[in-house]
N, C-alpha and C positions, 0 to 999 in steps of 0.2 A: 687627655689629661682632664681631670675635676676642676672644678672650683666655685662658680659665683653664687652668690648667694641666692638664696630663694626668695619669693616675694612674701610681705609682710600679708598677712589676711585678717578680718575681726576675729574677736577673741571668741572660740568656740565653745560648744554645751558641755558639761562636765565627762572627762573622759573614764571612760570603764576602769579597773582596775587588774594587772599586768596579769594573764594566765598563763599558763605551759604550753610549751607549741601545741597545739592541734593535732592528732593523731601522731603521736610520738610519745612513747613509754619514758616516765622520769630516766635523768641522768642519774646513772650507776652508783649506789652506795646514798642516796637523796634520804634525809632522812629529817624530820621535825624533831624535836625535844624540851624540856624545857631549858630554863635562864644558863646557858654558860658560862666558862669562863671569859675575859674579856680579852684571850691573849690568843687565844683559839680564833676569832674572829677578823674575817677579812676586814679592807679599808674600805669605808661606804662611800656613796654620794652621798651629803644631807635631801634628804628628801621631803622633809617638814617643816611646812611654810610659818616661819616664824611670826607671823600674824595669829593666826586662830588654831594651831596644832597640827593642821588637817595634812593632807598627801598632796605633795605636787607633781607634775606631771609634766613632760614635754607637750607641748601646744601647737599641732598640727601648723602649717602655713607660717608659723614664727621664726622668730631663734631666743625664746626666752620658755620656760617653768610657766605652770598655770596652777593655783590653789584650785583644787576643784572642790571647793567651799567654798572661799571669799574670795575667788577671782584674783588675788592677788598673784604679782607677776614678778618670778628673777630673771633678769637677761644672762644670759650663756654668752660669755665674754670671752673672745678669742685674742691671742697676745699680738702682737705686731708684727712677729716672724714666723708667725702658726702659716702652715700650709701642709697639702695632703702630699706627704713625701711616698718614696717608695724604695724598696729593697733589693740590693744586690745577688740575684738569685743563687751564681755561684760564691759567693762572697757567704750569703747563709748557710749552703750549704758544707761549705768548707768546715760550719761550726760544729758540725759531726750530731745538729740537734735529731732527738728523739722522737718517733712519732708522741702525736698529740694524745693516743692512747696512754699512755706512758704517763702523762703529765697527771700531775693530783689537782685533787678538788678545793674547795674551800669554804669553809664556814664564815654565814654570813646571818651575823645577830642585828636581829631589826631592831631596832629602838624603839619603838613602839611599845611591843608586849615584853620583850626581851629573849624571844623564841630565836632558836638555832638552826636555821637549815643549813644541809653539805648538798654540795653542787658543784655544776663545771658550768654553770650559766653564767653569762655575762650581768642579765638584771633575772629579775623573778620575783615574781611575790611573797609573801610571806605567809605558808599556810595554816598559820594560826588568824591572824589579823588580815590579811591581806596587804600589808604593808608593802611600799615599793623598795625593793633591794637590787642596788647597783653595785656592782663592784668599781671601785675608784683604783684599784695598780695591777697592773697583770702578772701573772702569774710567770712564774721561769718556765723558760723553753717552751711557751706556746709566743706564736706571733700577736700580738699587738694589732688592735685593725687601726687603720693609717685611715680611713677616712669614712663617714656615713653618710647618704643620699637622707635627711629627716622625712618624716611624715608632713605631707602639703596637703592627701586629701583628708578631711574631720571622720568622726565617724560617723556624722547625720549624710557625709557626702556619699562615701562610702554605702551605707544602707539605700540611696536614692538610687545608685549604682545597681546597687543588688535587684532593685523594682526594677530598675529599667531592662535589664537583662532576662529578667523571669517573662516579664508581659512582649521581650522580642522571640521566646524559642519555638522554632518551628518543631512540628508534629509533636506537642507536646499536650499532657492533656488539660480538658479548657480548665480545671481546675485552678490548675497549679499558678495561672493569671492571676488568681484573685487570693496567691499566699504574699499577703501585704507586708512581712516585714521576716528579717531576720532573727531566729531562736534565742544566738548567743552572737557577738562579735567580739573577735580578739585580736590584738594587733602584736605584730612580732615583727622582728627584725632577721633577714635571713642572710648569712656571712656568704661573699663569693670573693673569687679571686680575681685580678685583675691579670691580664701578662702583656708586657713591650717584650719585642724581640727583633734583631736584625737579622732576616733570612738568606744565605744566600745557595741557589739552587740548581746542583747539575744535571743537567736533563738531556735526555734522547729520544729520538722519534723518526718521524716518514712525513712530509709537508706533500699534501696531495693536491692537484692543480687539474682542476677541469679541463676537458677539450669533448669537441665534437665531433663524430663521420657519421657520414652517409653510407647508409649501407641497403642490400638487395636491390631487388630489379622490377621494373612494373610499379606493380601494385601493394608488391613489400617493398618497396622504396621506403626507406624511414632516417631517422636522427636520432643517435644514440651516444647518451654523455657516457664519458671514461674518465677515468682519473690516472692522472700520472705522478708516482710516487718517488719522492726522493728524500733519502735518508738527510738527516739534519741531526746536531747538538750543538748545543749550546749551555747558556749560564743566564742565569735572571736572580733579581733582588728586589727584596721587599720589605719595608719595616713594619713593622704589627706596632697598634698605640689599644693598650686596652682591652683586649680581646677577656670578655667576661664570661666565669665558667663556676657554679655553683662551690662549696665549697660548705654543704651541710646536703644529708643524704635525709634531713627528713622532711621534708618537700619535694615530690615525684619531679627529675628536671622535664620532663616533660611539660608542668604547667608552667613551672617558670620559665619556659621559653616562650611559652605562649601569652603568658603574661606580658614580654617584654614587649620591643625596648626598653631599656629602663634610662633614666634620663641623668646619666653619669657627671654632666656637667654643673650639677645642681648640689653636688657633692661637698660636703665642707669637712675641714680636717676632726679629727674624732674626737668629742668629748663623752666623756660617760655621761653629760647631763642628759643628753638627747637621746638615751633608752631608758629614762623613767616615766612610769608609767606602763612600757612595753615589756611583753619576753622576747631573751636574745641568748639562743643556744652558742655553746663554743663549738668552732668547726671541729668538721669531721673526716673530712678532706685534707689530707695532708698537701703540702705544695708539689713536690714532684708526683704527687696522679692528677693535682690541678694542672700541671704544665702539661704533662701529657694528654689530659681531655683539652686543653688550649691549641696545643698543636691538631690533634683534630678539627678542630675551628678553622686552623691556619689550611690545612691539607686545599680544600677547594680552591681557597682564593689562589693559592701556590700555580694547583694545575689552570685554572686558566689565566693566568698569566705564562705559564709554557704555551699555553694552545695559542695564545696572542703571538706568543715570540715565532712559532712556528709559521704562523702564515699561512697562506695559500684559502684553497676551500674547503678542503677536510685535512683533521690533522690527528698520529695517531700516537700517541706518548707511549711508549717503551720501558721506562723508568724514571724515577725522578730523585734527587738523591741529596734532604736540605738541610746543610747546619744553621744550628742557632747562634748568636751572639748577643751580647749585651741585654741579656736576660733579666730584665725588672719586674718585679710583682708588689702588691699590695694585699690588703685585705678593708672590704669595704660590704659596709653591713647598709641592705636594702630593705626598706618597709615594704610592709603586707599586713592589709588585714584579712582574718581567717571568719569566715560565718557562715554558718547551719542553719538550715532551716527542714521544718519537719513539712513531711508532705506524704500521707495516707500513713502513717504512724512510721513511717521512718525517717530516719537523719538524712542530709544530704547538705554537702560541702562547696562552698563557693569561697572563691579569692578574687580578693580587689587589690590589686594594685594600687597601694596609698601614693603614690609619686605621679601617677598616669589616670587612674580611674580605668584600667582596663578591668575585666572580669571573665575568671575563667572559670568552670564549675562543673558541679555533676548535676543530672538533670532526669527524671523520669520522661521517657517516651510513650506515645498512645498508640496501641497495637491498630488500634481501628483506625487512626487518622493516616498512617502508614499504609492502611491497606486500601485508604481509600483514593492514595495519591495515586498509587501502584496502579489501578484498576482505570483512576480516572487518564494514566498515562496510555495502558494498554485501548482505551476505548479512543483516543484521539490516533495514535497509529493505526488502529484498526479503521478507525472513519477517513483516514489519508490514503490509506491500500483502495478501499471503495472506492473512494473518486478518482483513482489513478486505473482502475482499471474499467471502471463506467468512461471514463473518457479515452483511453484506447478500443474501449469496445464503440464508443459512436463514431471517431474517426475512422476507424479501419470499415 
């Protein structure tokens, strides 16, 4: 389960303002125009610090708004009964809801310029002004995210991040050392699913048990391990708390696995204030292919807990066969930030983990430095074979 708070940190350097996720094509039917109607328009965050006009922003390491003008600050006030609930998965689904394809978009007129964009974004900019646009009520028949992990590292953090990663890659070439900062950095928020579930699971198998003989005669005299096999089933249980599983396809899950852990317990229940400033795409993942890629999660941990039940010193599972119960899920929106950097005239993509400071990325290689590991590997084998056969040749 989520929950405590994050720690307070100093008030950070003025934050960028909110882009479109990073290598993902606008959401379908996105369109600028001029001043609409005002009835046509979703419900906003206020995002204009009523101090000096300017845009406010979520404030990495806080729980409050940041004027990234005049520094001024709103605290993001959570009520007395606020906590990050979760959802009755057959209970939802009993609702006969629609996929999230299905659900409409919505126009969201910034106050600013008075420009329209349609979207299925949760925040996003405003591509006339750049203005931050949050949406403040959800939409029907999409889920509501129940809870957000905020952004705790800054973006100067984040970019130190990025150097430090650049100046550790091996075989890479000596150039790319000395590419001192990042192109562009853009911070987003990316939706995943949460799943509890009570598992419990019938299984069959062979529980195999060592023994020893002695066998031949002389000088084939030897010891020779057997196993002896005996059928076994049984039943085993296990409750899953959390099991996390993307729940937007545009972020390869490959890096965000690699990015993780992600620090779930830092978690606080969902306000819209804490994606201003950020973009934050609507899932795309509907729940039952999240439950089903969750159950994958669950799959390993399941089998060895059979291989435990089974015993002995080898054990060989047959089938396993496991229902689910008291199926909860959420939806909880994880920070990232996204940054490019050019290196011999092209792009390349790096991600920092705003919650952790991990860093995962794409990276030019040096054909040369590779080939000289290769060569310097094959000359130390080669110098080991020598001495192994210079010193059979003088013993003998």
């Amino acid at each position: 389960m989520t929950g405590p708070d994050a720690p307070s940190q100093p008030a950070p350097p003025a934050l960028p303002g909110p882009p479109p996720l990073p290598s993902a094509a606008p959401s379908a039917g996105r369109e600028a125009e001029p001043p609409a109607s005002p009835s046509l328009a979703a419900e906003l965050v206020r995002t204009r610090c009523r101090s000096c006009g300017s845009q406010l922003a979520f404030a990495p390491g806080t729980r409050a708004l940041e004027c990234v003008a005049c520094r001024a600050r709103v605290e993001i006030v959570h009520g007395a009964g606020e906590a990050v609930d979760e959802h009755a998965y057959d209970a939802w689904l009993a609702t006969g809801a629609a996929p999230v394809a299905h659900a409409s978009g919505q126009a969201l007129a910034c106050d600013g310029c008075g420009a329209t964009t349609h979207g299925t974004d949760l925040s996003v900019a405003c591509q006339f002004c750049g203005g931050h646009l949050v949406v403040a009520a959800p939409v029907d028949g999409v889920v509501e995210p129940e809870a957000v992990v905020p952004f705790a590292v800054a973006g100067d953090a984040a970019r130190d991040a990025f150097r430090t990663w650049v100046r550790s890659r091996w075989f890479a070439p000596g150039a790319l050392k000395r590419v001192g900062d990042t192109e562009s950095l853009h911070g987003t928020y990316v939706p995943h699913w949460t799943f509890d579930a009570d598992t419990t699971s019938q299984w069959s198998g062979q529980r195999g048990d060592a023994y020893y003989v002695t066998v031949g005669d002389g000088e084939n005299r030897r010891t020779e391990r057997r196993v002896r096999w005996t059928p076994v089933a049984g039943t085993t249980r296990r409750a899953f708390d959390d099991v996390l599983v993307p729940a937007s396809t545009l972020v390869p899950e490959r890096d965000l696995d690699r990015l993780g852990p992600w620090r779930l317990e830092r978690a606080a229940p969902y306000r819209p204030e804490y994606l201003a400033g950020y973009a934050t795409a609507r899932y795309d993942v509907d729940p039952p292919h999240g439950l089903e890629r969750a159950k994958d999660e669950m799959a390993p941990v399941i089998r060895g807990d059979v291989e435990l039940a089974i015993g002995g010193d080898e054990q060989r599972v047959h089938g396993i066969s496991t229902a689910y119960a008291a199926v909860m899920f959420k939806l909880v929106l994880l920070p990232l930030w996204i940054a490019t950097y050019v290196y011999a005239g092209k792009q390349w993509q790096v991600m920092v983990n705003a919650n952790t400071a991990e860093v995962v990325g794409q990276r030019p290689y040096s054909p040369w430095r590779i080939t000289l590991a290769v060569l310097a590997g094959l000359a130390v084998v080669a110098a080991v074979v020598v001495w192994y056969l210079t010193t059979q040749g003088s013993t003998g």
